[in-house]
C-alpha positions as CSV (number, residue, x, y, z in Angstrom):
1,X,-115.4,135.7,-39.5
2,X,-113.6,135.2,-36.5
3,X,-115.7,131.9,-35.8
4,X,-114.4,130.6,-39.1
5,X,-110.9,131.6,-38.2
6,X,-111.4,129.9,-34.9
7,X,-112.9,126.8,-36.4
8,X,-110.7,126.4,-39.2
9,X,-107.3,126.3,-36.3
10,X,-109.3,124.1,-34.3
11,X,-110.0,121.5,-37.4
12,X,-106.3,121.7,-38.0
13,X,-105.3,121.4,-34.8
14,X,-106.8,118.3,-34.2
15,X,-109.1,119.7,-31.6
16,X,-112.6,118.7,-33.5
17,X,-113.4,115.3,-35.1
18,X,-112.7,115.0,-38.8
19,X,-115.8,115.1,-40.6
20,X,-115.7,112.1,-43.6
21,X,-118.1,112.9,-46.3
22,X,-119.9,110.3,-48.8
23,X,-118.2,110.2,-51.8
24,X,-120.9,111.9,-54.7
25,X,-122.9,109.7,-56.4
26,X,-121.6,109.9,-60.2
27,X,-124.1,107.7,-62.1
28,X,-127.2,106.7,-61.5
29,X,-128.3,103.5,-63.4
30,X,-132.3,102.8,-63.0
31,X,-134.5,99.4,-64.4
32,X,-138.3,99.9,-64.4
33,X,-138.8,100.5,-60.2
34,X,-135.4,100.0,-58.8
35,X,-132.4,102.3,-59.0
36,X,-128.9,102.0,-58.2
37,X,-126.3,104.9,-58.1
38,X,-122.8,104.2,-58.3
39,X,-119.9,106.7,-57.1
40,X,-116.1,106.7,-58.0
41,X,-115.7,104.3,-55.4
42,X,-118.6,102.4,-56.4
43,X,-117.4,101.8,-60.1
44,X,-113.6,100.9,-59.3
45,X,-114.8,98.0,-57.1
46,X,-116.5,96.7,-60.4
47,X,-112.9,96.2,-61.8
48,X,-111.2,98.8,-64.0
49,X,-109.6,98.6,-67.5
50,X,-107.5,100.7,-69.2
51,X,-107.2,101.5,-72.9
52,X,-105.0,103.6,-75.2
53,X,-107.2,105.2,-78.2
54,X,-107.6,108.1,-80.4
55,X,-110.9,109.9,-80.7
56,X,-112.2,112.6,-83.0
57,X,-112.8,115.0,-80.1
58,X,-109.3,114.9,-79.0
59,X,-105.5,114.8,-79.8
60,X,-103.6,112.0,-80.4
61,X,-103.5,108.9,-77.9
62,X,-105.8,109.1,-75.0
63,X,-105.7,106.3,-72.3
64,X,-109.2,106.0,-71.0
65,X,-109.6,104.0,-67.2
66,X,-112.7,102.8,-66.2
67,X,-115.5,100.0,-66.1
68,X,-116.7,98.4,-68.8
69,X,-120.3,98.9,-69.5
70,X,-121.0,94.9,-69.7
71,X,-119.4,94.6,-66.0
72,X,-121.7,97.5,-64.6
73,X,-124.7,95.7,-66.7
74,X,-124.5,92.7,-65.4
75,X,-124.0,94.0,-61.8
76,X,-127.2,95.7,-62.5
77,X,-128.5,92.5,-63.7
78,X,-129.2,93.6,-66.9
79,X,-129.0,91.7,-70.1
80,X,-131.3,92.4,-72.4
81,X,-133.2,95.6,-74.0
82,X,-132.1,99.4,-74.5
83,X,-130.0,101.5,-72.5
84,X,-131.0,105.4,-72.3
85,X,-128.0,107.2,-71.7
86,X,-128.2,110.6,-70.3
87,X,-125.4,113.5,-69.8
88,X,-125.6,116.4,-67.8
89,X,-126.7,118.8,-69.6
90,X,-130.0,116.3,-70.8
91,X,-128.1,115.2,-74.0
92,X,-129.5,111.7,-74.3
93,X,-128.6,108.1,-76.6
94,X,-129.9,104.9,-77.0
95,X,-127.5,102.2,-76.8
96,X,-128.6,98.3,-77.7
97,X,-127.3,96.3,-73.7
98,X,-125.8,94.2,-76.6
99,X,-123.7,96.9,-77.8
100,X,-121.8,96.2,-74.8
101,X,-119.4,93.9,-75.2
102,X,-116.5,92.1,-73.5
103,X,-113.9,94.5,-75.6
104,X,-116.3,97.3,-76.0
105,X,-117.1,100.4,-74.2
106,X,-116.4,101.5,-70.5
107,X,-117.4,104.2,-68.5
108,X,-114.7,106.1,-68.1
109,X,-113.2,108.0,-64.9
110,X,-109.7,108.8,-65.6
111,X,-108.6,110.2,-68.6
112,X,-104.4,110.0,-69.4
113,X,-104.3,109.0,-65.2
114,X,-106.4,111.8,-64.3
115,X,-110.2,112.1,-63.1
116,X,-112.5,114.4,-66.0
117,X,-113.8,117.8,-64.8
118,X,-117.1,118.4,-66.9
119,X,-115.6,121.1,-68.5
120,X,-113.4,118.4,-69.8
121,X,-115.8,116.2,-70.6
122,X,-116.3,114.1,-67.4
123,X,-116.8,113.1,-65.0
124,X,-118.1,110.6,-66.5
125,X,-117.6,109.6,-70.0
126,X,-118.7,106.5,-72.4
127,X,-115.8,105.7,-74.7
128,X,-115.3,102.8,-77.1
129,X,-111.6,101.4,-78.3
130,X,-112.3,103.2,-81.4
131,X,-108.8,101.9,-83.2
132,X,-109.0,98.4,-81.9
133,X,-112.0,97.8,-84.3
134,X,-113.0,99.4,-87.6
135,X,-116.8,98.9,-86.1
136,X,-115.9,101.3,-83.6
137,X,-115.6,104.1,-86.3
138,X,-118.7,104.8,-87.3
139,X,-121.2,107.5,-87.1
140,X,-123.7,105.5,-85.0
141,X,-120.8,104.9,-82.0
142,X,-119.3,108.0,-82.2
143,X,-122.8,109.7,-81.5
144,X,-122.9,106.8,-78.2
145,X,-119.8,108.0,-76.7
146,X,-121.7,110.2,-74.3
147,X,-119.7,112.7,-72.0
148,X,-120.5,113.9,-68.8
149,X,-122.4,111.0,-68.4
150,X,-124.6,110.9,-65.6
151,X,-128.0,108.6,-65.8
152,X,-128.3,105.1,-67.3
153,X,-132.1,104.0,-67.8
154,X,-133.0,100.4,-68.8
155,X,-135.8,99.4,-70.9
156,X,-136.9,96.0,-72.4
């Protein structure tokens, strides 16, 4: 214990170099052989939008931050086929790539200006502007908007 005391006065200090670690990897996004994995860092230089929305899992107006899914796509290079989108806990959905459109879904990181814990359904989580579009309100997208969001798999 007394090492730990030691090294903890020593770190603060200034006496030891700071140790920087890699941010954590929050999505992982693979296509047949080749695999990408994208951390908060990763996704914000993709360009970030912001929308207000209500959702049936929460209440009143949320504002959701994140990348849309057709920026990270094409990044990825993909433009075609079927998404598998996995959470956490192994929940999984099939999204059409087509689904996601220039006013469609993002993956989200902040939720009202903060990041998502997963016991608050992040870190990750797939939401749609659900009141800018009756489309949006449907069975079918409301079982897409994966939470704690964690794998992307493409298939053609």
């Amino acid at each position: 214990m007394y090492h730990l005391v030691r090294l903890g006065a020593a770190l603060a200090l200034g006496l030891l170099p700071s140790v920087t670690l890699a941010e954590e990897a929050l999505l992982t996004l693979t296509m047949g052989d080749s695999t990408r994995t994208y951390d908060r860092a990763a996704l914000e230089a993709l360009g970030e939008t912001e929308f207000t929305t209500t959702t049936i899992w929460t209440e009143g107006p949320q504002t959701f931050t994140g990348v849309p899914l057709n920026v990270l796509l094409a990044d990825a290079g993909i433009a075609t086929g079927t998404l598998s989108a996995r959470a956490i806990n192994d929940y999984a959905v099939e999204i059409p790539v087509d689904e996601a459109l220039e006013d469609g879904p993002i993956v989200a990181y902040t939720r009202n200006g903060a990041p998502m814990s997963v016991r608050d359904k992040g870190p990750l989580w797939l939401v749609y502007p659900y009141d800018s579009d009756p489309a949006f309100q449907t069975e079918v997208v409301f079982s897409r908007s994966i939470w704690q969001l964690d794998r992307l798999e493409a298939t053609q």
